[in-house]
C-alpha positions in Angstrom: 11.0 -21.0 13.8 10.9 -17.2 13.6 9.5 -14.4 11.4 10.7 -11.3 10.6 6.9 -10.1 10.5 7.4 -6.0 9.7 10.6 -5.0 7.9 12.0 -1.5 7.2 8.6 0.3 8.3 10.0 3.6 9.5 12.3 6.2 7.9 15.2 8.0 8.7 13.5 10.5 10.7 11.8 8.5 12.9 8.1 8.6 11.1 6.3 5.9 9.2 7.5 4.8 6.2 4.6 5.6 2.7 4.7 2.2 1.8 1.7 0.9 0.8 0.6 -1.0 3.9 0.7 2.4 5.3 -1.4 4.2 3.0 -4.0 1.2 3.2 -4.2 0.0 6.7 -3.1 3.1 8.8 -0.5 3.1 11.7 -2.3 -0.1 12.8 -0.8 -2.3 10.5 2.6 -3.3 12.4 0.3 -4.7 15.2 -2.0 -6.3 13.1 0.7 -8.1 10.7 1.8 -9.5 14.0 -1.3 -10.3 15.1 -2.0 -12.7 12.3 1.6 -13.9 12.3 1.2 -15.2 15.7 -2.5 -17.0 14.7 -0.4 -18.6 11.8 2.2 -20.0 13.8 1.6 -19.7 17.6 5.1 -20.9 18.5 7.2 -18.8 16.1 9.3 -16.6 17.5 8.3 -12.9 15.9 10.6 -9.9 15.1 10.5 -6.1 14.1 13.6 -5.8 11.5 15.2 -2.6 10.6 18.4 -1.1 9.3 20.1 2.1 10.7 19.3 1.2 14.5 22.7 0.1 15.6 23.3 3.6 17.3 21.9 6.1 19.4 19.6 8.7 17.1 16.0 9.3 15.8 15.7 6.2 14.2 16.9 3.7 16.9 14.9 6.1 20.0 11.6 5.3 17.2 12.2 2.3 16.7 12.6 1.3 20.1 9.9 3.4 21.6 7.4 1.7 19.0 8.1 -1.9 20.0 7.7 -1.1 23.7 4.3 0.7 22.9 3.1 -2.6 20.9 4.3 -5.0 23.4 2.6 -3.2 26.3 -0.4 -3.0 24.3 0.1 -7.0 24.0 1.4 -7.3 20.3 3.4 -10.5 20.6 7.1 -9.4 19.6 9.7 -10.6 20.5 12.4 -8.6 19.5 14.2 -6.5 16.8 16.5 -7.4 13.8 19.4 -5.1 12.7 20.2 -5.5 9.4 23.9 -4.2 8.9 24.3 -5.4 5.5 
């Protein structure tokens, strides 16, 4: 199985998204959403999705420079969706 665990989180500039989970939880909340994801379903495979990252500009460079930070940090993701829809 996988999960698409945080979807559409940052905006077009690059910046968090004001969605609520923002507003409530703080920048923290990616990493935890995968936290618990993972202690749900250990052997899910567990994915960042996002739309406008198919090219080279503010939003891809964020997105990209987000996922390494959490993965060094030990978030378990396992990669990024593109939605091109």
């Amino acid at each position: 199985y996988d999960w698409d665990v945080a979807n559409e989180a940052l905006d077009g500039d690059g910046k968090y998204r004001n969605s609520v989970f923002f507003r409530e939880l703080g920048e923290g909340f990616i990493a935890e959403a995968f936290q618990l994801a993972h202690q749900a379903d250990p052997d899910a495979k567990l994915y960042y999705n996002d739309f406008g990252i198919e090219g080279i500009g503010t939003k891809s460079t964020a997105t990209l420079e987000l996922v390494a930070e959490l993965v060094e940090s030990g978030v378990p993701i396992h990669g990024i969706g593109i939605q091109s829809h």
